[in-house]
gemmi code that builds the backbone of each chain (N, CA, C; Angstrom):
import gemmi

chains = {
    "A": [
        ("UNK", (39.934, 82.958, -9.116), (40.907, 83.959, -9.529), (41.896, 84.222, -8.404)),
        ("UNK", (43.254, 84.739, -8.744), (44.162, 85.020, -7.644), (43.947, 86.832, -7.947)),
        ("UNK", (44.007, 87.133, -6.599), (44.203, 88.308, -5.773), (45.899, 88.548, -5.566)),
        ("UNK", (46.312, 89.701, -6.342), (48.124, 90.056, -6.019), (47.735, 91.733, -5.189)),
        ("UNK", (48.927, 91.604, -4.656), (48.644, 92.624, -3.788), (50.499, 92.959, -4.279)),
        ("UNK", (50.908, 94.683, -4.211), (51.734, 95.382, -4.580), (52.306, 96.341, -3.091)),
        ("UNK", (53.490, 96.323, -2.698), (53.651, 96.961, -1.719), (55.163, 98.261, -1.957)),
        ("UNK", (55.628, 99.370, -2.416), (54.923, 100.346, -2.096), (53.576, 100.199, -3.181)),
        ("UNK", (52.695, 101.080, -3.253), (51.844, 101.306, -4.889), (52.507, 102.511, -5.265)),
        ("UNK", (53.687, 103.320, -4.662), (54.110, 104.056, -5.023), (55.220, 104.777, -4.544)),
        ("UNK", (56.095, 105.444, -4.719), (57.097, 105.878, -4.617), (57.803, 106.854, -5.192)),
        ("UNK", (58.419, 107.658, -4.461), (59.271, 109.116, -4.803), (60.982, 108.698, -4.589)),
        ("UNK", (61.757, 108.466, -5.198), (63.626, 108.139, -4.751), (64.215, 109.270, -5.562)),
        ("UNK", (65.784, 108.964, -5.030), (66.941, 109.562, -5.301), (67.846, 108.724, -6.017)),
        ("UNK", (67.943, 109.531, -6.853), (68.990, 108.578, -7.987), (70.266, 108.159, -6.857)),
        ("UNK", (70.343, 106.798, -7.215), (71.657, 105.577, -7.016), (70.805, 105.248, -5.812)),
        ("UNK", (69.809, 105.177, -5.083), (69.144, 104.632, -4.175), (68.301, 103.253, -4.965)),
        ("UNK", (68.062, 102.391, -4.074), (67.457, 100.825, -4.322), (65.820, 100.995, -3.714)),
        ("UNK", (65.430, 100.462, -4.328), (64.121, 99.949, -3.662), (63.390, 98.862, -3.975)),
        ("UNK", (63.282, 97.858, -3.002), (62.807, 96.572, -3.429), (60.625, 96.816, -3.075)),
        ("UNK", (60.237, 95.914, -4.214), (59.088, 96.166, -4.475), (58.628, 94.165, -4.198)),
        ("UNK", (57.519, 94.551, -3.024), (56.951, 93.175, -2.695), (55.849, 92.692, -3.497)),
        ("UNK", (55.486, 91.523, -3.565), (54.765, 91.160, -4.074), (53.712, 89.764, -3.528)),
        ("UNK", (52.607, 90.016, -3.312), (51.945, 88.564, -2.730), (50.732, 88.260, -3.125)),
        ("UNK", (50.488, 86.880, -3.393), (49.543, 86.464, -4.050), (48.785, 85.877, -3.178)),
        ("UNK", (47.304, 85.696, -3.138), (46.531, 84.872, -2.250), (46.210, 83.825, -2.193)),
        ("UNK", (47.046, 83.002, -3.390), (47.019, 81.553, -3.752), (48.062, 81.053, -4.114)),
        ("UNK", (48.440, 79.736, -4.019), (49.852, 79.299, -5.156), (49.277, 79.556, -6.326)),
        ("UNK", (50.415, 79.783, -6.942), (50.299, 79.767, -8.443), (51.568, 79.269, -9.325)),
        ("UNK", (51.412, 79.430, -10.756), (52.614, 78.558, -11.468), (53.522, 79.139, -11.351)),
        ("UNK", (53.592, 80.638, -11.705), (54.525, 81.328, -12.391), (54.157, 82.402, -12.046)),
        ("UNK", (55.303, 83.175, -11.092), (55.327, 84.805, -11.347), (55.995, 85.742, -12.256)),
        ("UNK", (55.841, 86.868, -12.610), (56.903, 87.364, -13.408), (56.782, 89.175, -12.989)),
        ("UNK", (57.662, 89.576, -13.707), (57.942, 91.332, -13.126), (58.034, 91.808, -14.468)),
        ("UNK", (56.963, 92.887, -14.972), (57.124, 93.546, -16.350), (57.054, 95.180, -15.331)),
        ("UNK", (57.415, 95.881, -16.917), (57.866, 97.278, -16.498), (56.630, 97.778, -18.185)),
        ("UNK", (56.045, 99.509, -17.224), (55.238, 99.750, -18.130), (55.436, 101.406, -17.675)),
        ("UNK", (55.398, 101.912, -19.056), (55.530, 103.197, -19.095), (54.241, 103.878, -19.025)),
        ("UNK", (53.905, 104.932, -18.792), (52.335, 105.271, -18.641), (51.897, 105.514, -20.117)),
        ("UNK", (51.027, 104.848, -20.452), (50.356, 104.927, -22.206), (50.890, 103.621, -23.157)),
        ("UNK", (52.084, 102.975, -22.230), (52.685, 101.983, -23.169), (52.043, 100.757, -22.822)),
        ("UNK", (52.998, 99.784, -23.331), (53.037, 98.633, -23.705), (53.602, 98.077, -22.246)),
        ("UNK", (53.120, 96.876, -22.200), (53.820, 95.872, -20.807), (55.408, 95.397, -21.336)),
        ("UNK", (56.856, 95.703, -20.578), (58.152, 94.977, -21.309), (58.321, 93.935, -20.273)),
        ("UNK", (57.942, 92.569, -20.500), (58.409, 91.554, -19.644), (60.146, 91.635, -18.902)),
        ("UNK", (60.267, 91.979, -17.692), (61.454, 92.067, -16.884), (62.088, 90.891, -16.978)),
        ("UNK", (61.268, 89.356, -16.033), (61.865, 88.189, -15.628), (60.966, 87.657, -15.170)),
        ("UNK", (61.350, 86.150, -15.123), (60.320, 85.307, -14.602), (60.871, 85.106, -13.223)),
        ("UNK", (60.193, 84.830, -12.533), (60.532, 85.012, -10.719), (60.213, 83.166, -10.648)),
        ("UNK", (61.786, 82.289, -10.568), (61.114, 80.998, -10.236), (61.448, 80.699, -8.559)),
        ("UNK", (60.433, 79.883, -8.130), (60.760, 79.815, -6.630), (61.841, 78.979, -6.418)),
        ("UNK", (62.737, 79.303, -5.500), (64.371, 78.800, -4.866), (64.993, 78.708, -5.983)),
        ("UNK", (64.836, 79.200, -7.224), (66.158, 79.391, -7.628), (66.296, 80.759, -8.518)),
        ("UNK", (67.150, 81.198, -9.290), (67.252, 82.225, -9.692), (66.706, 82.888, -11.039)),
        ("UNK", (66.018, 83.987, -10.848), (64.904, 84.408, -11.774), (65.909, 84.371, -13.123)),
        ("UNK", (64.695, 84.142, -14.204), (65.274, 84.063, -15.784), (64.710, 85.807, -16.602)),
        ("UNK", (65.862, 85.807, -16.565), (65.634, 87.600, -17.115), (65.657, 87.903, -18.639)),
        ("UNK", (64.843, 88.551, -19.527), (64.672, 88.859, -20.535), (65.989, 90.028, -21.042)),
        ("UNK", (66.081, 89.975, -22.519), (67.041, 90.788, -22.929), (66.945, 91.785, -22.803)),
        ("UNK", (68.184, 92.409, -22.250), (68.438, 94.053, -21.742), (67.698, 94.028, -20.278)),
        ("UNK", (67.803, 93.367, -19.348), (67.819, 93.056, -18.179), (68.454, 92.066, -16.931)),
        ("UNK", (69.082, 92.823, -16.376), (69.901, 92.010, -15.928), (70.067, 91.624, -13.982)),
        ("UNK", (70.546, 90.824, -13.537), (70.495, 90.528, -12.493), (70.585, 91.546, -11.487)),
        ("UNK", (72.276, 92.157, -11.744), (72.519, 93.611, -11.136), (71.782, 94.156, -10.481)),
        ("UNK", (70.864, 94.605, -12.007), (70.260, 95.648, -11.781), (68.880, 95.667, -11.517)),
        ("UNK", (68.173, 94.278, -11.487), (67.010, 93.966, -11.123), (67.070, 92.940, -10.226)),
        ("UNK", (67.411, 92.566, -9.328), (67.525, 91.366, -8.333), (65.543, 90.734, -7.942)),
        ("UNK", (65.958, 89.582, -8.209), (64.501, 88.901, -7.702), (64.505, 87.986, -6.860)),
        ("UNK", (63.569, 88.161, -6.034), (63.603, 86.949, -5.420), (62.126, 86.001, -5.452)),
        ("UNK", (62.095, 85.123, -5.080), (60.878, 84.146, -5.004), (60.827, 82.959, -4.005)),
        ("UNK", (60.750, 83.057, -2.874), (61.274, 82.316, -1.831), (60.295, 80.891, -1.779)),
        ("UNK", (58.457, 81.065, -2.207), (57.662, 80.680, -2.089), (57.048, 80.498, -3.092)),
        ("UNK", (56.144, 79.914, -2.889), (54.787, 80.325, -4.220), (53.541, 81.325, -4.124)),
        ("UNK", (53.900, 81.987, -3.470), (52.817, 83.260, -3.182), (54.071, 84.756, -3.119)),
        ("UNK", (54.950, 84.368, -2.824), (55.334, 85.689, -2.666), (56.780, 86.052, -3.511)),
        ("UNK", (56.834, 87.201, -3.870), (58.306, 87.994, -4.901), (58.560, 89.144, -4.547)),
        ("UNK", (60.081, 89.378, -4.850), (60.524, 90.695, -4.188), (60.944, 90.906, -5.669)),
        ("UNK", (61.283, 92.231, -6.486), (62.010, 92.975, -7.414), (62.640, 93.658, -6.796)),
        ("UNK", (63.533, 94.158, -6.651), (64.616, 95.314, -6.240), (64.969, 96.311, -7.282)),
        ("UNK", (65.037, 97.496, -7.234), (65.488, 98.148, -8.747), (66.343, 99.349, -7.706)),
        ("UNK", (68.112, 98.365, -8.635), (69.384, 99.305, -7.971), (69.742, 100.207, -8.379)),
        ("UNK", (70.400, 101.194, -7.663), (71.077, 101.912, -8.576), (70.348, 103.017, -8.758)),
        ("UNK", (68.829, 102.979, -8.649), (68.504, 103.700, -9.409), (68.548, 104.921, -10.397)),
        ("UNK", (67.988, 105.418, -11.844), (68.390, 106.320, -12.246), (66.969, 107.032, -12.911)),
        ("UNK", (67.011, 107.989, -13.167), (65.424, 108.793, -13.744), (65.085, 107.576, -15.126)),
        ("UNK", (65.976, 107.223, -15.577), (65.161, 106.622, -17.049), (64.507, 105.022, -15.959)),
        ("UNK", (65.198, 105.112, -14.798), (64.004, 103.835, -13.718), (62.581, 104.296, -13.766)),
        ("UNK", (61.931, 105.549, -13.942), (60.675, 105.790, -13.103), (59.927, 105.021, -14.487)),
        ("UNK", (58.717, 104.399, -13.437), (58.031, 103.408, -14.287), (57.016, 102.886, -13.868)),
        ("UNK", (55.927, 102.146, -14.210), (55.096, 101.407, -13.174), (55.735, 100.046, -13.557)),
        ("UNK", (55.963, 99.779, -12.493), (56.624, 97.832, -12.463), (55.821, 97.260, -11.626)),
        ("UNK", (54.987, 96.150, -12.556), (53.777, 95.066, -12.260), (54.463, 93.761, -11.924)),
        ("UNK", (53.314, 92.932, -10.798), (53.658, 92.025, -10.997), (52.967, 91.398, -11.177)),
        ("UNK", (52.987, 89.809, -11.815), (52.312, 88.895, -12.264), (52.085, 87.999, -11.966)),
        ("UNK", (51.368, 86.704, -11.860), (50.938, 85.272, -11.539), (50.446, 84.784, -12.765)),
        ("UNK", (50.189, 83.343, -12.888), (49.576, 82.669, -13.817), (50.030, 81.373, -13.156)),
        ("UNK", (48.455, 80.869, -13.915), (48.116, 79.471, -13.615), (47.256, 78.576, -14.312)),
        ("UNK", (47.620, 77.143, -14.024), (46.642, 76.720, -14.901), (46.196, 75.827, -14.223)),
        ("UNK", (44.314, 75.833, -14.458), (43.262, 75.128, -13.958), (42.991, 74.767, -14.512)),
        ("UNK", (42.915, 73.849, -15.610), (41.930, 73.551, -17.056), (42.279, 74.505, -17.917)),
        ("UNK", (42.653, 76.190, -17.845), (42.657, 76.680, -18.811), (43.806, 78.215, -18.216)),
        ("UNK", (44.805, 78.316, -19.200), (45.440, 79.752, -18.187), (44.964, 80.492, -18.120)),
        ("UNK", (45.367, 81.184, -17.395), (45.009, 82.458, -16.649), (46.325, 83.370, -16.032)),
        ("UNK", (46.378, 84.276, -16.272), (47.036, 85.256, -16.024), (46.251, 86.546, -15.376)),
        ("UNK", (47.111, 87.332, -13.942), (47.040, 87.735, -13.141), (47.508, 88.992, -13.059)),
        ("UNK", (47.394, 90.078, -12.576), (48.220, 91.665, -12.181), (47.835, 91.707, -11.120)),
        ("UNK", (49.387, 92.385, -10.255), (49.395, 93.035, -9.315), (48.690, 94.626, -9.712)),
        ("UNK", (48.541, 95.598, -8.563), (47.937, 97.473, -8.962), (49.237, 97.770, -9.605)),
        ("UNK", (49.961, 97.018, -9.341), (51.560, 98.244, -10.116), (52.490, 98.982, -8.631)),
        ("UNK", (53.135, 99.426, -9.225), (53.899, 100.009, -8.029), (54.426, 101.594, -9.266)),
        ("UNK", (54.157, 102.437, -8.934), (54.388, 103.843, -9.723), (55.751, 104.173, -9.021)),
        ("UNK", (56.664, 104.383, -9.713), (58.585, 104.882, -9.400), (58.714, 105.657, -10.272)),
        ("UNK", (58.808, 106.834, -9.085), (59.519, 108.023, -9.415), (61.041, 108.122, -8.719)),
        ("UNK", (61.610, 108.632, -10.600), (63.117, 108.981, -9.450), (63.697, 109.975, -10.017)),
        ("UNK", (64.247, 110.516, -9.324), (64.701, 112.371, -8.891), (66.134, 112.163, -9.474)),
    ],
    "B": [
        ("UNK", (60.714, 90.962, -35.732), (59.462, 91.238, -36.180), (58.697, 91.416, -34.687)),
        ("UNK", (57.587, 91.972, -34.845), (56.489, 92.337, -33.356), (55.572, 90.666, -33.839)),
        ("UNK", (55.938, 90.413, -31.967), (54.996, 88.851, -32.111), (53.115, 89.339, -32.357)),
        ("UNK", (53.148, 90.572, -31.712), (51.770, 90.814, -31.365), (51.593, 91.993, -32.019)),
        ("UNK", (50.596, 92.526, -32.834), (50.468, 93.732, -33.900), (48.644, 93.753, -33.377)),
        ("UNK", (48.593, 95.333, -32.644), (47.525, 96.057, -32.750), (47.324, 97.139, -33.607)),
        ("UNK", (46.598, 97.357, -34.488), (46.990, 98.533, -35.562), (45.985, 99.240, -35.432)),
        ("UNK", (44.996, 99.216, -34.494), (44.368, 100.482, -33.915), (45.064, 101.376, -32.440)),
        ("UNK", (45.590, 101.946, -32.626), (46.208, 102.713, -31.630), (44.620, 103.470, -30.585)),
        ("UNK", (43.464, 103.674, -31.851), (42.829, 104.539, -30.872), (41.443, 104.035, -31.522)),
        ("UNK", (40.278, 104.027, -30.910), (38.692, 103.627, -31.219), (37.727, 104.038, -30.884)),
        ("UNK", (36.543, 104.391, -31.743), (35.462, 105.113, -30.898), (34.597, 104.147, -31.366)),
        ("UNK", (33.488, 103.966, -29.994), (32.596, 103.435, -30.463), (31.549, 103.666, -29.907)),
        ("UNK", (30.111, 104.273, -30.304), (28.983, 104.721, -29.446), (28.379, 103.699, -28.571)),
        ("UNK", (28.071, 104.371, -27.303), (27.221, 103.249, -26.756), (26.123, 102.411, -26.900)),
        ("UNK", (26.231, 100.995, -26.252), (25.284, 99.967, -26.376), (25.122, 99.710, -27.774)),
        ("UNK", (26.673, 100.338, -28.892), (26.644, 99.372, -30.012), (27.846, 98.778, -30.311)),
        ("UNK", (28.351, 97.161, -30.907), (29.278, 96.531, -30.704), (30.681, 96.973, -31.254)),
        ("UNK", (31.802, 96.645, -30.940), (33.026, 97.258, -31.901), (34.278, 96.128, -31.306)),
        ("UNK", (34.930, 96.243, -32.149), (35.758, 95.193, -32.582), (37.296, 95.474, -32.269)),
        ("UNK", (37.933, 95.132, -31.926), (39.281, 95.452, -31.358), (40.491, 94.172, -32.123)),
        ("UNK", (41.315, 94.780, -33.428), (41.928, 93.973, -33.939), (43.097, 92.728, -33.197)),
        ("UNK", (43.441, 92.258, -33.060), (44.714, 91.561, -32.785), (45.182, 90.519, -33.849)),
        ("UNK", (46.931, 90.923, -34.238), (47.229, 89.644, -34.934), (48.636, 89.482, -34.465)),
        ("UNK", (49.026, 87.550, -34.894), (50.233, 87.358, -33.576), (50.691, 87.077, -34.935)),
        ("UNK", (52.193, 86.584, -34.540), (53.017, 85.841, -35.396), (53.979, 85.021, -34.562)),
        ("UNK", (53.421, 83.295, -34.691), (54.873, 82.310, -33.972), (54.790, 80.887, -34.832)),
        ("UNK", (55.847, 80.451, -34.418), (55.457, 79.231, -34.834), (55.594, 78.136, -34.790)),
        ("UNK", (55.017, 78.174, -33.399), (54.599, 77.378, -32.467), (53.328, 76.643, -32.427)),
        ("UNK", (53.015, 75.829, -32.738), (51.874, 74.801, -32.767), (50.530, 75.024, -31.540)),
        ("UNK", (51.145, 75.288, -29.774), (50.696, 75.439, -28.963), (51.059, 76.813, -28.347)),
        ("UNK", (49.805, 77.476, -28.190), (50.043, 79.026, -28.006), (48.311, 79.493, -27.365)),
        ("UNK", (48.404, 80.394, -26.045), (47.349, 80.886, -25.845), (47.401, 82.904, -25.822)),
        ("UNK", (46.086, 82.919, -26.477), (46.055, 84.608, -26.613), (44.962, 84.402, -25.170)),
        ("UNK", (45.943, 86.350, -24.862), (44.524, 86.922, -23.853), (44.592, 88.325, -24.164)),
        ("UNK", (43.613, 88.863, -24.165), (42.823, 89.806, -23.920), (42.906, 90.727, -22.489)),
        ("UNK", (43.553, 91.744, -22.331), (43.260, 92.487, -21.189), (42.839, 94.157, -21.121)),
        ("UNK", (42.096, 94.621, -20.377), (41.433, 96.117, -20.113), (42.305, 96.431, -18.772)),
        ("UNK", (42.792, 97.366, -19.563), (43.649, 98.602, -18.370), (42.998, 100.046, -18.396)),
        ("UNK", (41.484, 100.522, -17.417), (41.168, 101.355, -17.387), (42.221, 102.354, -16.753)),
        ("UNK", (42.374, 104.099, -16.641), (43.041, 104.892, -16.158), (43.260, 104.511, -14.751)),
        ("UNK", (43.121, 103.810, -14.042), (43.295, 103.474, -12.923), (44.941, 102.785, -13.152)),
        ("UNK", (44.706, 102.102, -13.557), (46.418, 101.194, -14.275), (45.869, 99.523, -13.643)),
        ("UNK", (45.170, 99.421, -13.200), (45.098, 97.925, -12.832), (44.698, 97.427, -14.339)),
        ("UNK", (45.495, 96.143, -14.500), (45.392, 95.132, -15.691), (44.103, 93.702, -15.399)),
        ("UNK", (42.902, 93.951, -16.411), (42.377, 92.802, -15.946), (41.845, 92.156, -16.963)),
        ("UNK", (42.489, 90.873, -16.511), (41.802, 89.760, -17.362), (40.205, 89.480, -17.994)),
        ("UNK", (40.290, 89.264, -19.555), (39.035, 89.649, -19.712), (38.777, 88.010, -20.477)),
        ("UNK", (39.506, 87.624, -21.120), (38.895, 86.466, -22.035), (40.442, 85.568, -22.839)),
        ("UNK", (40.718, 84.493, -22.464), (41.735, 83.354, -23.469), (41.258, 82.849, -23.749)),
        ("UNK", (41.681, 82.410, -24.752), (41.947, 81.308, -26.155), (43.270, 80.792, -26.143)),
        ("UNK", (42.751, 79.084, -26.552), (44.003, 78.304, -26.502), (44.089, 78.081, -28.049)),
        ("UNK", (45.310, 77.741, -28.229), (45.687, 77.322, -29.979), (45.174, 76.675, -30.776)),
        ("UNK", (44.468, 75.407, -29.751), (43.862, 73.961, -29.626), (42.269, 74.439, -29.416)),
        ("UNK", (41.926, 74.885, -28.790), (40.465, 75.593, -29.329), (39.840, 75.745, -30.127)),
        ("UNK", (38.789, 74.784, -30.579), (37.949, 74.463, -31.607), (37.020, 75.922, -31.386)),
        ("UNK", (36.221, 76.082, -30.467), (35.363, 76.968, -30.531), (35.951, 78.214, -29.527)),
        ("UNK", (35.029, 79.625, -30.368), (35.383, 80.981, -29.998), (35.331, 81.000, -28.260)),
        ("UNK", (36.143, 81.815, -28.028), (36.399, 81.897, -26.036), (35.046, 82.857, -26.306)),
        ("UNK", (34.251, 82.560, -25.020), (33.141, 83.753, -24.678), (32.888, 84.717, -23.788)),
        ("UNK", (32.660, 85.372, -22.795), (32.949, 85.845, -21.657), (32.532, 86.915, -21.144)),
        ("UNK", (30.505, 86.860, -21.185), (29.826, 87.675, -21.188), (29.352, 88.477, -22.602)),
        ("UNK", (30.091, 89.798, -22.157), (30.310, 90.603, -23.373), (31.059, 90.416, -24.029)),
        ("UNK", (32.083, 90.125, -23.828), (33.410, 89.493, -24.769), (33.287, 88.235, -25.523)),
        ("UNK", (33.416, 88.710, -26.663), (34.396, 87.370, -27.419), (35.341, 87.459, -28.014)),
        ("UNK", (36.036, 86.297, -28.280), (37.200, 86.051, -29.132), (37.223, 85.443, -30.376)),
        ("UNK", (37.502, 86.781, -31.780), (36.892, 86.156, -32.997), (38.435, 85.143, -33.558)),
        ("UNK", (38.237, 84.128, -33.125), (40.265, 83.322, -33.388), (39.630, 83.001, -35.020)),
        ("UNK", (41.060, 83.300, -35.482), (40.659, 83.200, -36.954), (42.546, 82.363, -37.113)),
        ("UNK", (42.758, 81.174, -36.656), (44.152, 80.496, -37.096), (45.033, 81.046, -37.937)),
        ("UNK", (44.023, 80.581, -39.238), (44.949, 80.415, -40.216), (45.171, 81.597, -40.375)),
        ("UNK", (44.676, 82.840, -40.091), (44.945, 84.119, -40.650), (45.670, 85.196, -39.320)),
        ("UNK", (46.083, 83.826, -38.023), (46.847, 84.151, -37.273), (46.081, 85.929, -36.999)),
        ("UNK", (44.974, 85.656, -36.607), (44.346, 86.689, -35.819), (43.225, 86.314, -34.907)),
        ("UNK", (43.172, 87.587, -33.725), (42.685, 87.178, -32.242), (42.004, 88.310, -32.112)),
        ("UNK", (40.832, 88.322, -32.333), (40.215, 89.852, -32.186), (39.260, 89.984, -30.890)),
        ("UNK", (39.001, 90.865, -30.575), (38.241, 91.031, -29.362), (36.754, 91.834, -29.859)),
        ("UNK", (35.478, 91.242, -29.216), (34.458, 91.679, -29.905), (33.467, 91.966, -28.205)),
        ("UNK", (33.549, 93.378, -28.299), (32.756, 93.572, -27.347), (31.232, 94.045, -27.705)),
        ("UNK", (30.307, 93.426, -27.104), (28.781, 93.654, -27.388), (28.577, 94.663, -26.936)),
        ("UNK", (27.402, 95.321, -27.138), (26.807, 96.445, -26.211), (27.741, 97.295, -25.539)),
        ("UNK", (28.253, 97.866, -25.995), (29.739, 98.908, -25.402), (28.958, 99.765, -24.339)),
        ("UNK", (29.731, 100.262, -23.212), (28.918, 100.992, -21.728), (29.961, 101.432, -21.968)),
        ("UNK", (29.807, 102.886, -21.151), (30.830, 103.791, -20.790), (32.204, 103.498, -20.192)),
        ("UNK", (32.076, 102.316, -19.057), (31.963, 102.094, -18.543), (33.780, 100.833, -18.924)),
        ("UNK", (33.583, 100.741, -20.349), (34.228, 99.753, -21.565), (35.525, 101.396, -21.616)),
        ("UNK", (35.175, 102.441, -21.578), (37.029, 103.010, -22.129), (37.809, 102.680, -21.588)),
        ("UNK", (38.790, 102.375, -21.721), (39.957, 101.990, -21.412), (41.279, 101.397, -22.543)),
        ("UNK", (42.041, 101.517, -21.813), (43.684, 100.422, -22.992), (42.853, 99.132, -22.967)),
        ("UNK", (43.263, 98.625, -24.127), (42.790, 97.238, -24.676), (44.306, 96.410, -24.690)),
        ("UNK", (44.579, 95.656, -24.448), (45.757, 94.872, -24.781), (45.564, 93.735, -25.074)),
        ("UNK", (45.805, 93.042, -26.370), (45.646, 91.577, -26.882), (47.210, 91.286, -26.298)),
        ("UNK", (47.401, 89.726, -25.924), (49.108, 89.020, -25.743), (48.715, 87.918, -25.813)),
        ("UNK", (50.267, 87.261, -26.253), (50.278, 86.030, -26.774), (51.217, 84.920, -25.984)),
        ("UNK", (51.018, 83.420, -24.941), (51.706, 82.955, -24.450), (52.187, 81.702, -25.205)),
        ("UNK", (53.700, 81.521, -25.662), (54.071, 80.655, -26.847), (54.183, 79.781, -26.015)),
        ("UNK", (54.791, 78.374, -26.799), (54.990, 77.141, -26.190), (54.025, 76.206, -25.793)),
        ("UNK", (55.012, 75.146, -25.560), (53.867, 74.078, -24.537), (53.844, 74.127, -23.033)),
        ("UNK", (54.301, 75.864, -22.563), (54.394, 75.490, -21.253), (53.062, 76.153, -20.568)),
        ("UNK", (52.420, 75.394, -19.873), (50.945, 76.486, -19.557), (51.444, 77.185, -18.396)),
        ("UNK", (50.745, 78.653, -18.765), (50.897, 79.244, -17.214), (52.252, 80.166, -17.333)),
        ("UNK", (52.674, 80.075, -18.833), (53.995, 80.511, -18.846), (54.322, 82.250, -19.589)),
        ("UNK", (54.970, 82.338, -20.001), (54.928, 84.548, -20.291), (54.806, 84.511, -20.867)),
        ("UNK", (54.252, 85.950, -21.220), (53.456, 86.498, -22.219), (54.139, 87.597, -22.919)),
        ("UNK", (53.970, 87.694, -24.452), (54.050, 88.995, -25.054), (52.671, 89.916, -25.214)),
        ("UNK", (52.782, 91.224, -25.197), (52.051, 92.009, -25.303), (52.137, 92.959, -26.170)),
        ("UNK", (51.007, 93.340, -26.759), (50.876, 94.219, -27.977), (51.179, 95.538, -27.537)),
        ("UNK", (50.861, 96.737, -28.733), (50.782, 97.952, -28.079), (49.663, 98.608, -27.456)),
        ("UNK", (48.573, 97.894, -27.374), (47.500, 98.009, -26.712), (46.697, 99.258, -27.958)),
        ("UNK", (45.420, 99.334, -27.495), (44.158, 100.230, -28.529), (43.596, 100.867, -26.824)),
        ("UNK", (43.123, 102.182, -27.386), (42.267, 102.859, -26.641), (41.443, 102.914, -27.012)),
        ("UNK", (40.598, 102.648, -26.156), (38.789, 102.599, -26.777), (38.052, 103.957, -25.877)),
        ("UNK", (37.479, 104.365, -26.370), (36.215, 105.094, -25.977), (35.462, 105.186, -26.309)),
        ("UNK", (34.150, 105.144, -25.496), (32.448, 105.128, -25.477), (31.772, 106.116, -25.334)),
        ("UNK", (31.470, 106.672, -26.610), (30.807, 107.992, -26.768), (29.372, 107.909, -26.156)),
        ("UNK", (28.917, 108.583, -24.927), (27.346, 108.621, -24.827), (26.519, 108.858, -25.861)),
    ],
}
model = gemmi.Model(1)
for chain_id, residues in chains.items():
    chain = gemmi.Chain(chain_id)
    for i, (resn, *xyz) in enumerate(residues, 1):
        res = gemmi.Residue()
        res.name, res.seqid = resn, gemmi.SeqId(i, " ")
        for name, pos in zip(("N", "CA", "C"), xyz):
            atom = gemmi.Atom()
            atom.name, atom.element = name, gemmi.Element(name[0])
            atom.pos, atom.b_iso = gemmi.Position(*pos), 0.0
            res.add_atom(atom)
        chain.add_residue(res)
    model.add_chain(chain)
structure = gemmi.Structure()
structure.add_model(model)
structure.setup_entities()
């Protein structure tokens, strides 16, 4: 199994302030990705984080305003600009891989609050 | 349309007896894997049990299984012997395509709880 690790796990901001959210895995893996989850909800897939080139973002998400990076195969940055109160959220991140059979991975989340 | 339909929002089930957690997808796509995940109040998401499309026989995984029913495009989750220990969000999701390893949709998840 891969081990993701989440760096803040949490956070307090000010609206139009940025904060980029790390991400590292303890293994390569195939595929990272960045979903956003409301507390009680559902997971909304953000983007797929591909390494050296530029993440593929799902509808009603956009580069702007979610910048990714993926430099490696263990590690991802999300950034969330701008920020605004309808931002506060837990935003996960993800891995998956396949050994014989997939598998899919969570980071703890990162909890964003914004003022 | 919702790729992934949980239509228990909420579940009780007494302990150390089994209960059943619906899931049904809709794609149509030939090659497709469901998973299964438990998000206790803590918020960590963890992998509990997949099934591939191509999967002749039910995924197993301890207490868990996976009742795959194809043709009727349903993925249910069957936990044995329920422990306290089992409340938590349930989330069935579905990864389309032929790409392995690749994203997932996710349902609206079921809350389960284990009555002592």
């Amino acid at each position: 199994s891969a081990v993701i690790s989440q760096k803040p796990s949490r956070d307090i901001c000010q609206r139009g302030t940025s904060l980029t959210i790390q991400c590292q895995v303890d293994s390569q893996v195939t595929m990272m990705f960045w979903y956003r989850q409301q507390p009680g909800q559902s997971l909304t897939l953000i983007a797929t984080a591909n390494q050296g080139s530029e993440a593929t973002y799902e509808s009603g998400f956009v580069i702007d305003k979610f910048p990714i990076s993926r430099p490696n195969l263990t590690f991802s940055t999300l950034t969330v600009s701008n920020m605004s109160p309808e931002d506060s959220s837990i935003y996960l991140c993800s891995a998956s891989t396949y050994r014989g059979r997939d598998t899919q991975y969570f980071g703890p989340g990162t909890r964003l609050t914004v003022l | 349309a919702q790729k992934i339909t949980q239509t228990q929002p909420g579940m009780f089930v007494q302990e150390k007896e089994a209960v059943t957690l619906d899931c049904t997808y809709d794609t149509s796509d030939q090659s497709y894997g469901l998973f299964w995940y438990k998000q206790p109040s803590s918020g960590e998401m963890i992998f509990l049990i997949y099934q591939g499309s191509y999967d002749e026989q039910n995924a197993t995984e301890g207490r868990y299984s996976l009742n795959f029913q194809k043709a009727r495009k349903s993925a249910n989750l069957v936990i044995s012997a329920s422990q306290l220990g089992d409340s938590a969000m349930y989330f069935c999701a579905m990864r389309e395509g032929n790409t392995n390893a690749g994203k997932s949709t996710f349902g609206d998840g079921t809350t389960l709880t284990v009555k002592p």
